[in-house]
CHARMM-style PDB file with segment names, atoms N, HN, CA, C and O in Angstrom:
ATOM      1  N   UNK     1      -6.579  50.686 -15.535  1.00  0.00      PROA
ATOM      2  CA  UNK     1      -7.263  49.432 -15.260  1.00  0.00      PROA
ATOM      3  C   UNK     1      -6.392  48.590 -14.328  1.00  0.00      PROA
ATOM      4  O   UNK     1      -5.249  48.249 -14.634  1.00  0.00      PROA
ATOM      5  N   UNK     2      -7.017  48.256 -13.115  1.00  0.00      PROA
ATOM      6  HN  UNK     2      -7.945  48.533 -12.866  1.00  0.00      PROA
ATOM      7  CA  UNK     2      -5.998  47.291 -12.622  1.00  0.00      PROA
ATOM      8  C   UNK     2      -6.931  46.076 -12.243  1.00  0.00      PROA
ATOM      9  O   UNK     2      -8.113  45.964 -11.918  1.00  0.00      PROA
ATOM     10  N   UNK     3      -5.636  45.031 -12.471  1.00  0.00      PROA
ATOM     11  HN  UNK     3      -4.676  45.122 -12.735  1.00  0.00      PROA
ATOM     12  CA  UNK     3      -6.443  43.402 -12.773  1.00  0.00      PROA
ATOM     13  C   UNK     3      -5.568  42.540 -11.648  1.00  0.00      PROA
ATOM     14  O   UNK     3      -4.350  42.437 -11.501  1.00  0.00      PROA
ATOM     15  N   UNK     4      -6.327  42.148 -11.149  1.00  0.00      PROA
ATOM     16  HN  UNK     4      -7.316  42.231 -11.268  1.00  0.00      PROA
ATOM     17  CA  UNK     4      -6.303  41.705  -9.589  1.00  0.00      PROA
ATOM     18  C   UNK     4      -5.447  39.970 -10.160  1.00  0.00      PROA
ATOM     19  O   UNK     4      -5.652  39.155 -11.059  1.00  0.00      PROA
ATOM     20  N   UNK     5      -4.601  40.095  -9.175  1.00  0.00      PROA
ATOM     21  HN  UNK     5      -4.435  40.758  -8.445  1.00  0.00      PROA
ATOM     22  CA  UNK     5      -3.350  38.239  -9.076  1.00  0.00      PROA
ATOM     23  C   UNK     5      -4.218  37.121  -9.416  1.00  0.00      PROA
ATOM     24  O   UNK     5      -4.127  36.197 -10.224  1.00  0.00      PROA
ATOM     25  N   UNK     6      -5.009  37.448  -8.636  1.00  0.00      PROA
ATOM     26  HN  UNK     6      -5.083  38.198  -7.980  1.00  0.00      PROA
ATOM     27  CA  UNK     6      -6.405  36.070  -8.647  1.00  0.00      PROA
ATOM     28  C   UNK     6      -6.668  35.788 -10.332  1.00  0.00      PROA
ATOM     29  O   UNK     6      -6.978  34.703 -10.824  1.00  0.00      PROA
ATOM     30  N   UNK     7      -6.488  36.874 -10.948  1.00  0.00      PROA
ATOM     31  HN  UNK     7      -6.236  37.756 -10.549  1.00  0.00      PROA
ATOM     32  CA  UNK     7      -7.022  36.662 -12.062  1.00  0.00      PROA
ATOM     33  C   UNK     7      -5.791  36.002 -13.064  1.00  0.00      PROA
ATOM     34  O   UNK     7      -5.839  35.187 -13.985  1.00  0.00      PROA
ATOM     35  N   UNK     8      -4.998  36.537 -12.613  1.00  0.00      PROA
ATOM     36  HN  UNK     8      -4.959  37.198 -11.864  1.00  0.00      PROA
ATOM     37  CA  UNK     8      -3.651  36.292 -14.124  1.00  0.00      PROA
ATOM     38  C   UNK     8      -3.543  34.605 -13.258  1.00  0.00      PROA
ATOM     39  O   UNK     8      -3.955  33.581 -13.803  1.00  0.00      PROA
ATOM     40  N   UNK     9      -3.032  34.621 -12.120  1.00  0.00      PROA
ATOM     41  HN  UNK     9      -2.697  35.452 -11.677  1.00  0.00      PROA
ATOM     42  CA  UNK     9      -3.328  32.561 -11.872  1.00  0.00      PROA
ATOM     43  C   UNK     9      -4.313  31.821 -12.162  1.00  0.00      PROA
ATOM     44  O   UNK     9      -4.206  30.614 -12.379  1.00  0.00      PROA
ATOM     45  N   UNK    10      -5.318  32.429 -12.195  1.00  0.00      PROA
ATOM     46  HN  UNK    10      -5.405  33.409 -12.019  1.00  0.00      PROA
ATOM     47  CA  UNK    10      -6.323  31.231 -12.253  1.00  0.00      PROA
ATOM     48  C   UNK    10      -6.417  30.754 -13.525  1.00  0.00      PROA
ATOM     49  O   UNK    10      -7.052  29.705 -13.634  1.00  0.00      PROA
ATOM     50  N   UNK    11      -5.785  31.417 -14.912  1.00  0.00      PROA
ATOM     51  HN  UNK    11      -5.269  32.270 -14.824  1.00  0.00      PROA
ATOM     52  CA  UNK    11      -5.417  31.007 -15.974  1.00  0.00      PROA
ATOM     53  C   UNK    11      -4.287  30.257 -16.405  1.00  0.00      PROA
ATOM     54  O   UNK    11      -4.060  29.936 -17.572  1.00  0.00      PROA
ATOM     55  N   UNK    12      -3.624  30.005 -15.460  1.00  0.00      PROA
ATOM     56  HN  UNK    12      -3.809  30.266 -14.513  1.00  0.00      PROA
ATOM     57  CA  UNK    12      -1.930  29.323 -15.383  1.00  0.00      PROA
ATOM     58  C   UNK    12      -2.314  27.893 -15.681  1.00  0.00      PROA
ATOM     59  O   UNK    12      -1.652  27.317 -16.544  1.00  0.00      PROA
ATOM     60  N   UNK    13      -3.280  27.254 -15.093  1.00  0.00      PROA
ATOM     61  HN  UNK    13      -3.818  27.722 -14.392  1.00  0.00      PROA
ATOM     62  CA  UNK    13      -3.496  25.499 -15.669  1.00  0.00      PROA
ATOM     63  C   UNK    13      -3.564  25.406 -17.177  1.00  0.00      PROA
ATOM     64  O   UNK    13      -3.040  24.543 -17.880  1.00  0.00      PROA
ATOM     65  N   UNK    14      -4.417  26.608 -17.618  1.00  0.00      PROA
ATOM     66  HN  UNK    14      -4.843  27.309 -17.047  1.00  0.00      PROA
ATOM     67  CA  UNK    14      -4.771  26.166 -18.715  1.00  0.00      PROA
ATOM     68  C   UNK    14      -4.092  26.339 -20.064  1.00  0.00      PROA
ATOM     69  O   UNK    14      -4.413  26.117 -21.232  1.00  0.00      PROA
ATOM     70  N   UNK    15      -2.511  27.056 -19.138  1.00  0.00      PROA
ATOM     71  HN  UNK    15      -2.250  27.237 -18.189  1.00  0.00      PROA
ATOM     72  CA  UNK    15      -1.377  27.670 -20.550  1.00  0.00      PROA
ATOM     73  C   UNK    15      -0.805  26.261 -20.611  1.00  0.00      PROA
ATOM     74  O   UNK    15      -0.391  25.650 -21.597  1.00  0.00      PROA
ATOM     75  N   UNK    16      -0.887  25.813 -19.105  1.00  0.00      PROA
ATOM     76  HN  UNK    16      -1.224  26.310 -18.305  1.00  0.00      PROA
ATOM     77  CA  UNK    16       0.613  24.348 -19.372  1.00  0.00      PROA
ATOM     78  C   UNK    16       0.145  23.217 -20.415  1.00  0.00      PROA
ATOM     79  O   UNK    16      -1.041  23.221 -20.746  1.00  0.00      PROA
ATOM     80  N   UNK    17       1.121  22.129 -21.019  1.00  0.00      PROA
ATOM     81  HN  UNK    17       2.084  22.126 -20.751  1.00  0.00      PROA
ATOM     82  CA  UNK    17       0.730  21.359 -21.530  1.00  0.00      PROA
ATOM     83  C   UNK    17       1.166  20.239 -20.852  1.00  0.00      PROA
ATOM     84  O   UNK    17       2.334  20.060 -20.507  1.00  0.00      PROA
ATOM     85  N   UNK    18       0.103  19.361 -20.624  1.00  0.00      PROA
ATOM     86  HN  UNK    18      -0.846  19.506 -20.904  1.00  0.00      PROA
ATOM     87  CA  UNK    18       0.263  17.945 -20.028  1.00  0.00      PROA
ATOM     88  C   UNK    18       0.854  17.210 -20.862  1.00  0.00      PROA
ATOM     89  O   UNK    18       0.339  17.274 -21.979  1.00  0.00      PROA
ATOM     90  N   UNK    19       2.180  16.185 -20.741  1.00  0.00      PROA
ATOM     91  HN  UNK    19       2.598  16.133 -19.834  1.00  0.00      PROA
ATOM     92  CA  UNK    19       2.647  15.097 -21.421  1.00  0.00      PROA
ATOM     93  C   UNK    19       2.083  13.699 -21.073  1.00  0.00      PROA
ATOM     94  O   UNK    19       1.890  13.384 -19.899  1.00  0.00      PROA
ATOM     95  N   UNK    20       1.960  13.308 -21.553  1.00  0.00      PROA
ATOM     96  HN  UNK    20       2.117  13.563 -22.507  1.00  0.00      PROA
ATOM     97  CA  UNK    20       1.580  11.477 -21.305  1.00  0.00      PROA
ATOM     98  C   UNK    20       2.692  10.964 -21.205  1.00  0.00      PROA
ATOM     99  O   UNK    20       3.687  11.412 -21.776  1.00  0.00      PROA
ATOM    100  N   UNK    21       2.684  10.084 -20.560  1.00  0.00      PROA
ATOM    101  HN  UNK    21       1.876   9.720 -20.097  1.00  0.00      PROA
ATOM    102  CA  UNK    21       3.691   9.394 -19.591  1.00  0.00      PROA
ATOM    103  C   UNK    21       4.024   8.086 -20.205  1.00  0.00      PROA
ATOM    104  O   UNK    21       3.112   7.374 -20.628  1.00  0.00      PROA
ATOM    105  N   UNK    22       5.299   7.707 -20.286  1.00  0.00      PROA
ATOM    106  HN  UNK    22       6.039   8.284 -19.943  1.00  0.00      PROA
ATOM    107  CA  UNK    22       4.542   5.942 -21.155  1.00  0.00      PROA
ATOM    108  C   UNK    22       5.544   4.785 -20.181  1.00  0.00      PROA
ATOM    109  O   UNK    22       6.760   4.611 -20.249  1.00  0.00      PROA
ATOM    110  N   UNK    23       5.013   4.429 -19.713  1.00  0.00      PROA
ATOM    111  HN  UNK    23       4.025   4.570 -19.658  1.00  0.00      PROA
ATOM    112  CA  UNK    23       5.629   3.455 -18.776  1.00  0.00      PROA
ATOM    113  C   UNK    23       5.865   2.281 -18.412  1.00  0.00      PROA
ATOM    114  O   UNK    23       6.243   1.561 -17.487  1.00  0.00      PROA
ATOM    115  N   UNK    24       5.177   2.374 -20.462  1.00  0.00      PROA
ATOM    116  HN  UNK    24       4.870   2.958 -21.213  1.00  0.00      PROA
ATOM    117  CA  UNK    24       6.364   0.932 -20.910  1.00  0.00      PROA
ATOM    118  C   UNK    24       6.812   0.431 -21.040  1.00  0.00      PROA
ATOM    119  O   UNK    24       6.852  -0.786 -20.865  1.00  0.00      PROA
ATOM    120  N   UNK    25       7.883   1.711 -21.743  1.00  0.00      PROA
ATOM    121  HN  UNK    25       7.851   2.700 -21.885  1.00  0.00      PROA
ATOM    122  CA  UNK    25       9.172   2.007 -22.494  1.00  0.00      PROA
ATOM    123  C   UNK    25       9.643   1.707 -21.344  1.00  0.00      PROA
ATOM    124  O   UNK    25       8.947   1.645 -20.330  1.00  0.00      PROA
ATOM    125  N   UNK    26      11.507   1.379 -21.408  1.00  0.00      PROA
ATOM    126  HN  UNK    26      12.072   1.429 -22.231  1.00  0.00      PROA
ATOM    127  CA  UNK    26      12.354   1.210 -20.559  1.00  0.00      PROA
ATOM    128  C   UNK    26      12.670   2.478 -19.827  1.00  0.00      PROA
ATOM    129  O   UNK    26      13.196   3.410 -20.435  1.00  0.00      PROA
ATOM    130  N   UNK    27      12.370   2.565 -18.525  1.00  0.00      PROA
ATOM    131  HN  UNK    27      11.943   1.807 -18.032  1.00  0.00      PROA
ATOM    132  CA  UNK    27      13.142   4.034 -17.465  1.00  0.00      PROA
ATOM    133  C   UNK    27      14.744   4.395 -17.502  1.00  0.00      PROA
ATOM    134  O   UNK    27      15.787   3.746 -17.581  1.00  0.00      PROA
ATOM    135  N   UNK    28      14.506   5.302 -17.436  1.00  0.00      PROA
ATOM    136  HN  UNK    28      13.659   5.830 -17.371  1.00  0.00      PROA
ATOM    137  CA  UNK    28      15.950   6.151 -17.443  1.00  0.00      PROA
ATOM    138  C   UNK    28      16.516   5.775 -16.735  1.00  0.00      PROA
ATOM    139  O   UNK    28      17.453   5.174 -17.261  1.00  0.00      PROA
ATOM    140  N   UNK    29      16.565   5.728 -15.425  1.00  0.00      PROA
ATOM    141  HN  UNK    29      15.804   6.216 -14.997  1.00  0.00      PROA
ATOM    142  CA  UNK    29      16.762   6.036 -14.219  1.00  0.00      PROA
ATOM    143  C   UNK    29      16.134   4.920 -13.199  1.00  0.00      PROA
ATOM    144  O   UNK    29      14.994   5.033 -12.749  1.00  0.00      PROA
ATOM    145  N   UNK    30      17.107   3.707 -12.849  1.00  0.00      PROA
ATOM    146  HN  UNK    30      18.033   3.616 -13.215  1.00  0.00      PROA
ATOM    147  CA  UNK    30      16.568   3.006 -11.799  1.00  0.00      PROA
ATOM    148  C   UNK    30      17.817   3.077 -10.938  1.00  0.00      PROA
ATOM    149  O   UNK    30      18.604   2.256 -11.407  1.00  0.00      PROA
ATOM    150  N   UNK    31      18.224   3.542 -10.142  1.00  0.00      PROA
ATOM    151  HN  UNK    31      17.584   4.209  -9.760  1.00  0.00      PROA
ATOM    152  CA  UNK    31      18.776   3.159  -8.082  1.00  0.00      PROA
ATOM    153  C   UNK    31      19.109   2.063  -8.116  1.00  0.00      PROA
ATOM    154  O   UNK    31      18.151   1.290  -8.100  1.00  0.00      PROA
ATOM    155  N   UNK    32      20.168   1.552  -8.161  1.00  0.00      PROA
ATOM    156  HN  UNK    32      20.945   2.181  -8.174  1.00  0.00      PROA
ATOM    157  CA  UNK    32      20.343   0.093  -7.485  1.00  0.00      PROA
ATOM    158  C   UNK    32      20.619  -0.077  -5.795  1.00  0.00      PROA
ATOM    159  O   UNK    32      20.884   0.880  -5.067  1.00  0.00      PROA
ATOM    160  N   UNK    33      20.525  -1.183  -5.432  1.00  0.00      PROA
ATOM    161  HN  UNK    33      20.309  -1.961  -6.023  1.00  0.00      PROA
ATOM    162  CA  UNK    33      20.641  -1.394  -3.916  1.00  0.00      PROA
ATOM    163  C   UNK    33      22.106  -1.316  -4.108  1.00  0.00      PROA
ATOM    164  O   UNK    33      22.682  -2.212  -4.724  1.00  0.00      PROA
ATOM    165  N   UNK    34      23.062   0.195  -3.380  1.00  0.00      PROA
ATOM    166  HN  UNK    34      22.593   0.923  -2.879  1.00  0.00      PROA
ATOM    167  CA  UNK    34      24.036  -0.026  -3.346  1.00  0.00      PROA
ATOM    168  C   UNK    34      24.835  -0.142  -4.144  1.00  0.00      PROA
ATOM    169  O   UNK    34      24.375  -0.554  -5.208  1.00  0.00      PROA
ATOM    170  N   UNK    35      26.515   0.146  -4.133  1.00  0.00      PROA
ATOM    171  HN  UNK    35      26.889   0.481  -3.268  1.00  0.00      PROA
ATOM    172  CA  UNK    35      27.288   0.342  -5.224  1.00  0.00      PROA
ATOM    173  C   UNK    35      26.542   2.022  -6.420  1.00  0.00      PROA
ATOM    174  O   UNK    35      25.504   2.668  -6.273  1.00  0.00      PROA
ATOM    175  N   UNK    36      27.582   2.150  -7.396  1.00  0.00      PROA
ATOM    176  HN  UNK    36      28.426   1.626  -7.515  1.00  0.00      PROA
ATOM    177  CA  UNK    36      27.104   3.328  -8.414  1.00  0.00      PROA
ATOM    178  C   UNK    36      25.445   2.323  -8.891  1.00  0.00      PROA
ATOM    179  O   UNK    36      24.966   1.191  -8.830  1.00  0.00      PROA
ATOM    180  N   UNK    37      25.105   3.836  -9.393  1.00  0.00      PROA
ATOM    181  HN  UNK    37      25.494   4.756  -9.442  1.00  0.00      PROA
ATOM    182  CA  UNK    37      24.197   3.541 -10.203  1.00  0.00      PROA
ATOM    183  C   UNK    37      24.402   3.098 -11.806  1.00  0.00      PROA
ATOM    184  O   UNK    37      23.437   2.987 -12.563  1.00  0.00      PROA
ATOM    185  N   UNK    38      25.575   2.896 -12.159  1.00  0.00      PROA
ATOM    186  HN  UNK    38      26.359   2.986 -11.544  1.00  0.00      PROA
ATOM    187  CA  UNK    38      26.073   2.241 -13.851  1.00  0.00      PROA
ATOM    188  C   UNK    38      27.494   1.988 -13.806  1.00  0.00      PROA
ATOM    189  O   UNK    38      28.448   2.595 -13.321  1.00  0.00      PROA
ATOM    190  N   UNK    39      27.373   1.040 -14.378  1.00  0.00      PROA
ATOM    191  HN  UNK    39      26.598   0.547 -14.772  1.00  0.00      PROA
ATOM    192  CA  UNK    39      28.780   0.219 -13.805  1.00  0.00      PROA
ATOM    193  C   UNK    39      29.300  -0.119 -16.056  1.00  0.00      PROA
ATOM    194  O   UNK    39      30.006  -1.010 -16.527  1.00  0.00      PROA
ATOM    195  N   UNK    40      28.740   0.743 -16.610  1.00  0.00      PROA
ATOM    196  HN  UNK    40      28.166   1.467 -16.227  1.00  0.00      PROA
ATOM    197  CA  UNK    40      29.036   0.385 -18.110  1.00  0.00      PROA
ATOM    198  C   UNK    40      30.926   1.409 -18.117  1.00  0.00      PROA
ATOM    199  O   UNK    40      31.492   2.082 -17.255  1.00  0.00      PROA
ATOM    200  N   UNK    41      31.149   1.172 -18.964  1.00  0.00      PROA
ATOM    201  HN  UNK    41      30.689   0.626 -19.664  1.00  0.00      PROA
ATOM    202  CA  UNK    41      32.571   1.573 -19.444  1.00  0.00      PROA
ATOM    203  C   UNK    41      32.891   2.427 -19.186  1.00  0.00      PROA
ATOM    204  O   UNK    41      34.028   2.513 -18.722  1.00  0.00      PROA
ATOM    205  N   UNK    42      32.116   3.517 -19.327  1.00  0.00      PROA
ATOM    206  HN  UNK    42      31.192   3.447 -19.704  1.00  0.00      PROA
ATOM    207  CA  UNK    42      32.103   5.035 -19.013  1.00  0.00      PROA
ATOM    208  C   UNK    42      32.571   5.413 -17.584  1.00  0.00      PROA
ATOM    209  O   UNK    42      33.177   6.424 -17.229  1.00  0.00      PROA
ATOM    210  N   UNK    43      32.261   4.649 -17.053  1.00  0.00      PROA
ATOM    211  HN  UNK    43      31.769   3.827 -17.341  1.00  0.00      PROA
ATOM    212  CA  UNK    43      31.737   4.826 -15.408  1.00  0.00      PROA
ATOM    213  C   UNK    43      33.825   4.199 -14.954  1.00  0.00      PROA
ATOM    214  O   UNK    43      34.717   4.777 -14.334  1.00  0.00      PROA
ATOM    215  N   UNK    44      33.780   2.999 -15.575  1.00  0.00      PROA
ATOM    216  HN  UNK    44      33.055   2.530 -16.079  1.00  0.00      PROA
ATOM    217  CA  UNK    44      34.908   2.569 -15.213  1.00  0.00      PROA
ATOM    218  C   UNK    44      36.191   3.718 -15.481  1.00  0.00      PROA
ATOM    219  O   UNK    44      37.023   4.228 -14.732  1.00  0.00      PROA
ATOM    220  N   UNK    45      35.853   3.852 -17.119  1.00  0.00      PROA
ATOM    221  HN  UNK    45      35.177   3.438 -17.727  1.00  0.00      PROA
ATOM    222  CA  UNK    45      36.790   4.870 -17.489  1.00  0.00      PROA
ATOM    223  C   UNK    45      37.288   5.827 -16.550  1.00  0.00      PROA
ATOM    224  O   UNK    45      38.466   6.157 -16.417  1.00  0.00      PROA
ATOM    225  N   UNK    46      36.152   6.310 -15.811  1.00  0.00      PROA
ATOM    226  HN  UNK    46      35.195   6.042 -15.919  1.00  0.00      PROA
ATOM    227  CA  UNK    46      36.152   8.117 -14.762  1.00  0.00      PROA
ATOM    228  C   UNK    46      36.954   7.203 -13.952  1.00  0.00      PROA
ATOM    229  O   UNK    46      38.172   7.374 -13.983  1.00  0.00      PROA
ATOM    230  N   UNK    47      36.453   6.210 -13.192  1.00  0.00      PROA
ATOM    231  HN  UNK    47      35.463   6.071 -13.166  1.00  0.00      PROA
ATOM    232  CA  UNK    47      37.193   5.407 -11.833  1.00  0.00      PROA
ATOM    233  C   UNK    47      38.894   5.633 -12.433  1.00  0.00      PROA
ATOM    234  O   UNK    47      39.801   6.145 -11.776  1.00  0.00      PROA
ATOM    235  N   UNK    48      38.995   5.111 -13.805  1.00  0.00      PROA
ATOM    236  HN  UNK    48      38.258   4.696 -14.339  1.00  0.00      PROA
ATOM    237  CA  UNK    48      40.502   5.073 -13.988  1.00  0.00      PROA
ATOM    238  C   UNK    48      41.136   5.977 -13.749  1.00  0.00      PROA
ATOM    239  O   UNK    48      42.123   5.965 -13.012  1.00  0.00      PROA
ATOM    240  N   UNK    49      40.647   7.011 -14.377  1.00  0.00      PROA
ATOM    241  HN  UNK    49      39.845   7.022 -14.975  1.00  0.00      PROA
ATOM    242  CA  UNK    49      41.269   8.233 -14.496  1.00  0.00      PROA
ATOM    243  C   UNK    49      41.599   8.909 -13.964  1.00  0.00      PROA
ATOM    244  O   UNK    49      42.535   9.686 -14.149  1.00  0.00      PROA
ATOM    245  N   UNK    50      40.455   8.715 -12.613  1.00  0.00      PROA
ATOM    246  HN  UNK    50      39.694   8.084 -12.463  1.00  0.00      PROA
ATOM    247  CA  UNK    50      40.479   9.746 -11.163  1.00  0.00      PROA
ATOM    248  C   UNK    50      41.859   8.901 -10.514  1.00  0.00      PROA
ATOM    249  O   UNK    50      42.904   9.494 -10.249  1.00  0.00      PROA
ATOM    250  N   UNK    51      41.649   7.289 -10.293  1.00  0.00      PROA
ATOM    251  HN  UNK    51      40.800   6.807 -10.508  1.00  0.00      PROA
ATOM    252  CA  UNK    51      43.034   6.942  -9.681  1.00  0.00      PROA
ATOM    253  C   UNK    51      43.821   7.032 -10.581  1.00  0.00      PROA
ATOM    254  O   UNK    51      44.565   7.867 -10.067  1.00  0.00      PROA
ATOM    255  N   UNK    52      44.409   6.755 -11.878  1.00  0.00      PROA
ATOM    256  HN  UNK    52      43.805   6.076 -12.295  1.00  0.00      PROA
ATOM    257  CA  UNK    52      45.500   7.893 -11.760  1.00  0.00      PROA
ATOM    258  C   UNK    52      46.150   8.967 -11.736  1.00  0.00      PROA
ATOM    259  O   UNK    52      47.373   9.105 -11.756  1.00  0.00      PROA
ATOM    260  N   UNK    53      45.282   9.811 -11.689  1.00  0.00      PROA
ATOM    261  HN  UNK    53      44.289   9.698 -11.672  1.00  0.00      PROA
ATOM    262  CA  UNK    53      45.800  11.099 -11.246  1.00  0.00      PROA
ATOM    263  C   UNK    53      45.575  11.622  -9.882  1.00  0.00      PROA
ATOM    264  O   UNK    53      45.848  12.799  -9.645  1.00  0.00      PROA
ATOM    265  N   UNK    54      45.148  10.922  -9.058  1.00  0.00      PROA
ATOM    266  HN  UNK    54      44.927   9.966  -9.251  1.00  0.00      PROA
ATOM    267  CA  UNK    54      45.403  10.937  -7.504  1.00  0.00      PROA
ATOM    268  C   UNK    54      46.651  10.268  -7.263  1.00  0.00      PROA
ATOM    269  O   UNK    54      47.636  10.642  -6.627  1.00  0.00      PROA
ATOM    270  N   UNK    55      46.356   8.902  -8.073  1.00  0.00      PROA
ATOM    271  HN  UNK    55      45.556   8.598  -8.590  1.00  0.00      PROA
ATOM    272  CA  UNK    55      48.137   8.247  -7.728  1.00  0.00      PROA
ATOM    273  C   UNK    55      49.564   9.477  -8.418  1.00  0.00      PROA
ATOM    274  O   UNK    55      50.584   9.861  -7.844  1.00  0.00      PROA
ATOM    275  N   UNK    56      49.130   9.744  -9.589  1.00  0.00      PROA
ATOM    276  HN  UNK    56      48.302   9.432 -10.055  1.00  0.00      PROA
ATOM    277  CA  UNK    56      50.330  10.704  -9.684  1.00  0.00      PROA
ATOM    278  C   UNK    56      50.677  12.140  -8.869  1.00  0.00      PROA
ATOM    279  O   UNK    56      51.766  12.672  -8.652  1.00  0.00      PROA
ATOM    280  N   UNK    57      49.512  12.491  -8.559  1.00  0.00      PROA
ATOM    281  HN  UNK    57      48.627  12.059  -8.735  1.00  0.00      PROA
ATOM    282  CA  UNK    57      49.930  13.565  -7.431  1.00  0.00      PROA
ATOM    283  C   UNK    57      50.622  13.307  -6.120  1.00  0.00      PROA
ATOM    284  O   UNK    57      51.425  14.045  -5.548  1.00  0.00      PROA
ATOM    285  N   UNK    58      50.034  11.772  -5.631  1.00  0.00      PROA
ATOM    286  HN  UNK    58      49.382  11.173  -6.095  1.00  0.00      PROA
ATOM    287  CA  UNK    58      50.552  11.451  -4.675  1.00  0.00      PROA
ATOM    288  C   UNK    58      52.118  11.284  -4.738  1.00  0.00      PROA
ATOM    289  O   UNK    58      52.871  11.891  -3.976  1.00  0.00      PROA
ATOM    290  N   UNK    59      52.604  10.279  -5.856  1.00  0.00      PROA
ATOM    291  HN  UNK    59      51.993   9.786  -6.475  1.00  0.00      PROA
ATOM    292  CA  UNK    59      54.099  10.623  -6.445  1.00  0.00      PROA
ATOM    293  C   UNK    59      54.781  11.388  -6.406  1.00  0.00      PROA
ATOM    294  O   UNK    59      55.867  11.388  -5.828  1.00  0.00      PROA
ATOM    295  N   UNK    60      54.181  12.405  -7.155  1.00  0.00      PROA
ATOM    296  HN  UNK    60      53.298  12.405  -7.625  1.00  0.00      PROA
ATOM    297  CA  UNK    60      54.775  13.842  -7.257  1.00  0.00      PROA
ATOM    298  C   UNK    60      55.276  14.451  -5.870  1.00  0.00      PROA
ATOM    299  O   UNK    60      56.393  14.776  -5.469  1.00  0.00      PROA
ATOM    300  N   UNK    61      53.684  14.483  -5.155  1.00  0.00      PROA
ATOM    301  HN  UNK    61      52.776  14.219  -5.481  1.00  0.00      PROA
ATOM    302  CA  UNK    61      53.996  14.913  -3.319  1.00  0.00      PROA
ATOM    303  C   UNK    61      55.306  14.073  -2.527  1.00  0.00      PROA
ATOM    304  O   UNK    61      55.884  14.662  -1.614  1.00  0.00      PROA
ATOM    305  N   UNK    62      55.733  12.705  -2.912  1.00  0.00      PROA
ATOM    306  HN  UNK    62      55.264  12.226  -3.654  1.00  0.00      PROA
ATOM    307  CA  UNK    62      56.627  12.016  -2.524  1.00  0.00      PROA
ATOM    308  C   UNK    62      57.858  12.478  -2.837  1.00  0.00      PROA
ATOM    309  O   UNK    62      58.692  12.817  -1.997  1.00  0.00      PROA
ATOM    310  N   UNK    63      58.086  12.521  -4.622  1.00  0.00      PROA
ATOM    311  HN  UNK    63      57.409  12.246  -5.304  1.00  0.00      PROA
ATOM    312  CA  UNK    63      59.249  13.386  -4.638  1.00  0.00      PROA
ATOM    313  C   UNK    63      59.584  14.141  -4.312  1.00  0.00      PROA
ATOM    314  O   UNK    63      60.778  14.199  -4.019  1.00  0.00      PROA
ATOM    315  N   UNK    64      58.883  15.038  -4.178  1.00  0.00      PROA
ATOM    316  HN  UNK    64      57.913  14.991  -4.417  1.00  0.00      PROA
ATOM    317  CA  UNK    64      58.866  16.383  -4.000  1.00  0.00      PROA
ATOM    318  C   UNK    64      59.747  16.811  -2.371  1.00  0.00      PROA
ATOM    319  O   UNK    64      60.584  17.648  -2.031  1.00  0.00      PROA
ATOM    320  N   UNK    65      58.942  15.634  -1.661  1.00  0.00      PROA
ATOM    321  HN  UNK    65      58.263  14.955  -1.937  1.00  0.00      PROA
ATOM    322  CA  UNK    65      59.144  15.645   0.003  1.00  0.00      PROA
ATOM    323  C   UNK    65      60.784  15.103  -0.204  1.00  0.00      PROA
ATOM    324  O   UNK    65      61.674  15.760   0.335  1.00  0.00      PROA
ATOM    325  N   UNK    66      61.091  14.012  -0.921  1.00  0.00      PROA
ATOM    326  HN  UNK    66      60.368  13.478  -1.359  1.00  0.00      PROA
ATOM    327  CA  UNK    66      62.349  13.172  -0.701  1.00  0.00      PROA
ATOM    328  C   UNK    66      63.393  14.211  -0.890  1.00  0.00      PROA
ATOM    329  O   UNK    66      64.308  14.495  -0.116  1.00  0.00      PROA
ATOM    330  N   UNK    67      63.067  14.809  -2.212  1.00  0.00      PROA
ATOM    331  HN  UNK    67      62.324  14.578  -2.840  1.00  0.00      PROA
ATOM    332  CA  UNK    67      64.270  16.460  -3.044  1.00  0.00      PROA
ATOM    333  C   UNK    67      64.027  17.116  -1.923  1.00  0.00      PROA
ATOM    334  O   UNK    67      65.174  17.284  -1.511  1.00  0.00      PROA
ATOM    335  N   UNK    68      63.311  17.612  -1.130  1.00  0.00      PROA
ATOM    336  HN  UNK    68      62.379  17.475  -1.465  1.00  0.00      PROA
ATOM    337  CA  UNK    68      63.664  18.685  -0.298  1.00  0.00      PROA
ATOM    338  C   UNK    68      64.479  18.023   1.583  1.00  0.00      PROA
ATOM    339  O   UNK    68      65.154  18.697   2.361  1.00  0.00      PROA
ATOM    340  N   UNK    69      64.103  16.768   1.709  1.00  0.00      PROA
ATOM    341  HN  UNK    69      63.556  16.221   1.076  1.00  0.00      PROA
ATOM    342  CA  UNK    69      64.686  15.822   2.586  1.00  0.00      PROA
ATOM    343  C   UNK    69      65.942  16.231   2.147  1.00  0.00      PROA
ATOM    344  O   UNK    69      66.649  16.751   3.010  1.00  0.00      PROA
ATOM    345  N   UNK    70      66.608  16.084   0.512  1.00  0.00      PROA
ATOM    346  HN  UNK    70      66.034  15.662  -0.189  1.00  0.00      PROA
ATOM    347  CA  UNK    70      67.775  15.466   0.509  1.00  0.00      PROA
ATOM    348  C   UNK    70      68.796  16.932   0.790  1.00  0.00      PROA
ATOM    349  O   UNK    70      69.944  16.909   1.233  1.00  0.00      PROA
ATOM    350  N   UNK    71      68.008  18.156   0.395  1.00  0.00      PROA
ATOM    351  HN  UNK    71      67.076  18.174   0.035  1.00  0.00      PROA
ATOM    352  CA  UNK    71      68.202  19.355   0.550  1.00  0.00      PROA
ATOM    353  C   UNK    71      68.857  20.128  -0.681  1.00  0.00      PROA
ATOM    354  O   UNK    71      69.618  21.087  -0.801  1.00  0.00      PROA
ATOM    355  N   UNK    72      68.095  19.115  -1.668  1.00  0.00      PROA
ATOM    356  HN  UNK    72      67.477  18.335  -1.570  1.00  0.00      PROA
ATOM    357  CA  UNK    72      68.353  20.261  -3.426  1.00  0.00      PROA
ATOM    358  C   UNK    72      67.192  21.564  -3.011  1.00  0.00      PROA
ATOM    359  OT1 UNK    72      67.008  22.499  -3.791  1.00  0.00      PROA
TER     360      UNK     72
END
């Protein structure tokens, strides 16, 4: 028996299930004009963290350059 594409799609609408939408409730997800999109603690936290450990690598790269300047 062979059963033609046309046939197994044209049944595909009727497997999905539609959700209702409620667009009431407060959105997930709003964009601000500019700057991050969340500026709560979390957000600050990462900012911290990333500069200091860019600042300490940079350190590190400094010493590193000065000890071999000095010729240890």
């Amino acid at each position: 028996m062979i059963v033609h594409g046309s046939a197994l799609l044209s049944s595909a609408p009727m497997l999905t299930v539609a959700t209702v939408q409620d667009t009431a409730g407060k959105v997930a997800y709003v964009p601000k004009v500019g700057g991050p999109p969340d500026s709560s603690g979390y957000m600050w936290a990462g900012y911290a963290i990333v500069a200091v450990t860019y600042g300490g690598y940079i350190v590190l790269l400094l010493r590193r350059m000065a000890r071999a300047k000095r010729g240890r």
